[in-house]
N, C-alpha and C positions, 0 to 999 in steps of 0.2 A: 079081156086083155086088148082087144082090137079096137074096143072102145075107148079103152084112155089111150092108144096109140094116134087115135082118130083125134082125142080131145090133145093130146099135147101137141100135135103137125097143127090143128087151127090156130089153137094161140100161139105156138109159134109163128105163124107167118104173120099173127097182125101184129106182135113185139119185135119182130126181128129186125126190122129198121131202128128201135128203139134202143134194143139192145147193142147191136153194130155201133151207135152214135154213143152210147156211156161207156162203152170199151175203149172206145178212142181218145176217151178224154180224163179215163184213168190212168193218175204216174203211180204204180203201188207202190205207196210209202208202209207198206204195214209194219207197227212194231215188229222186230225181228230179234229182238234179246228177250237176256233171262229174266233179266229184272225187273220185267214190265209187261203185264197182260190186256188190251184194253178190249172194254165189251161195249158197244151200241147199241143200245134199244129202239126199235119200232115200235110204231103205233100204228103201222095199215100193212095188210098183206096184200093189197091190191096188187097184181103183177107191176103196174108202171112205179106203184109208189116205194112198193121194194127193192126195182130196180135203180129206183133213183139212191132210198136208203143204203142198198148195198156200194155203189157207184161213191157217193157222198162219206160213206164210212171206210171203203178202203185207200179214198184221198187221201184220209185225216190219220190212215197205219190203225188201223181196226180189221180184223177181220173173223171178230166170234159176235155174235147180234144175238140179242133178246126180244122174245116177244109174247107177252101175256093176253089171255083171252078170257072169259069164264064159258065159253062153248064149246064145242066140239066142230072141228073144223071139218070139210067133208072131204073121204077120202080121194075124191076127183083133184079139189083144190089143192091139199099138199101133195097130189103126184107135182102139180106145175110148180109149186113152190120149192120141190126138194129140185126140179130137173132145173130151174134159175140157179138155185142154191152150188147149185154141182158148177155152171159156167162159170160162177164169180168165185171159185176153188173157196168157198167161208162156210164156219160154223152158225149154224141157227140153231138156237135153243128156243123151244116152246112152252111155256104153261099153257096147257089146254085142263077144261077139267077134268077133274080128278089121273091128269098127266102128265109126263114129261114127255117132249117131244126131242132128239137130236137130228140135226140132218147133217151129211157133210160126205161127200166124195160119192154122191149117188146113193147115198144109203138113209134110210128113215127108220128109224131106233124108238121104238117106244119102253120109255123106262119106268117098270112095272114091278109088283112084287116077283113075278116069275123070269124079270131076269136078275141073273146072281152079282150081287157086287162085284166081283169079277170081272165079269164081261158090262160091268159098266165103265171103268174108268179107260179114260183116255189124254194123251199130253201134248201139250202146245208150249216148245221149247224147255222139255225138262221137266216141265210145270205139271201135276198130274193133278186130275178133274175129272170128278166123280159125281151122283148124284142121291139126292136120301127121298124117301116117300115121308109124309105125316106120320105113318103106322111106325116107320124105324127108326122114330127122330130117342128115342125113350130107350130104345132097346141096347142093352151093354152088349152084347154079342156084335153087332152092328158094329157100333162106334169103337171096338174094340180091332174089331176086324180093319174099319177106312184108317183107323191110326198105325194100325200094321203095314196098311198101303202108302203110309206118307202123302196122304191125300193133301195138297195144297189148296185148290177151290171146292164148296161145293153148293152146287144148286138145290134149290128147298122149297117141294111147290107146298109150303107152311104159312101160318100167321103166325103161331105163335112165337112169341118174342122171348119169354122164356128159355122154350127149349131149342129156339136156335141158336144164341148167345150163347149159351151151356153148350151148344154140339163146336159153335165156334173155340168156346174157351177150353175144351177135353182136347182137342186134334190140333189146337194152334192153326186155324185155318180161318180162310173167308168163305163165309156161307153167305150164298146168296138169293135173295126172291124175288118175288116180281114188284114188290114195294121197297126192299131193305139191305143194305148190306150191314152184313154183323163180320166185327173185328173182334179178334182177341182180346179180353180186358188188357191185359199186359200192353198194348201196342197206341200209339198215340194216333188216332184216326185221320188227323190231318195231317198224317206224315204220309201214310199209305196208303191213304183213299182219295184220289183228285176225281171229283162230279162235278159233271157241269151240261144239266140238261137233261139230254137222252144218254149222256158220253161218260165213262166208266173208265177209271184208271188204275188197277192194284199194281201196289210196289211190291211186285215178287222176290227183289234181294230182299230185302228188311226182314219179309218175312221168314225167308230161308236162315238169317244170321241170328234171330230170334229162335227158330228152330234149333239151329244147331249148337248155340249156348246151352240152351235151355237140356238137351238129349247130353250134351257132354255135364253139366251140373247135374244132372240125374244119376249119370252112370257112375263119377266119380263121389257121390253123396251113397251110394248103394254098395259102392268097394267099402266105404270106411266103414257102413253097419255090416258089412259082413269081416270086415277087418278084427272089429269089436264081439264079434260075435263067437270069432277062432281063438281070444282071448281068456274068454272065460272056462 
């Protein structure tokens, strides 16, 4: 404990100039409606290059960042990374492998088979955001369950293209990796997906009015077969 107390008071002091100087020259524009989630990806966790990303993404009203790896990152490094993570108040999501990583408010979340869907999901104006492993992408108790949750994003440290699509197309949701985002077949991609780079845009109304059609055309398609059914 005294040792990463040790290590986060050093690199604090040789960032802390650094720091002071991108705070000042942050106006937070961050998206703040329902309509619109946007996500920024990194490519360097170097303390200065995150701060610059972090700094550069809450100019532009971003404030949940992605960053994929195939390593294992050391637990020294993400204590500094979670303790930036907390000054710039943003979510960081991680692919590390065979992991999710969340960070946000001082807290480092590793999302595992031993934590429960439950206590994974969390919401960013409304918007609720959860996460699936490889193992659970197949599983109907699962996907049965995040659709009982009204999960609107979810992270997917997956390749497969298949069975992300299929988890996108069951839950009406955007599933997301660290190569791909999958839409609903139902939904026109270039309505509700603005990319441009590292920078990520989902149209959370669209998706919500798609949603809500679609649960009211169910409910009232499921009255008249049981309408039909009190008939005979």
């Amino acid at each position: 404990m005294k040792s990463n107390q040790f290590f986060l008071k050093l690199h604090y002091i040789k960032l802390k100039s650094t720091i002071f100087q991108s705070l000042k020259k942050i106006n937070d524009t961050r998206i703040n409606d329902k309509d619109t989630i946007g996500i920024y990806a990194i490519n360097n966790l170097s303390p200065i290059k995150l701060i610059k990303s972090f700094a550069e993404g809450i100019n532009e009203g971003f404030y949940v960042f992605l960053y994929s790896t195939n390593n294992k990152i050391h637990r020294k490094k993400l204590t500094l990374i979670n303790e930036l993570t907390n000054i710039y108040g943003v979510f960081l999501i991680i692919f590390e492998k065979n992991n999710i990583i969340k960070l946000f408010n001082n807290n480092c979340n590793y999302i595992n088979l031993e934590k429960s869907l439950k206590n994974r999901v969390f919401s960013i104006n409304s918007n609720k955001i959860s996460f699936l492993l490889p193992e659970e992408l197949a599983n109907p108790a699962v996907l049965m369950t995040l659709k009982m949750q009204e999960i609107d994003i979810i992270f997917v440290n997956s390749y497969s293209n298949f069975f992300n699509q299929d988890v996108s197309n069951i839950l009406l949701s955007y599933v997301i990796t660290d190569k791909n985002i999958y839409t609903p077949a139902i939904f026109d991609e270039k309505i509700v997906v603005k990319a441009d780079k590292n920078k990520i845009i989902l149209n959370m109304g669209h998706l919500k009015t798609i949603k809500n059609n679609y649960l009211e055309t169910n409910y009232n398609d499921l009255n008249q077969i049981k309408s039909k059914i009190n008939l005979i």
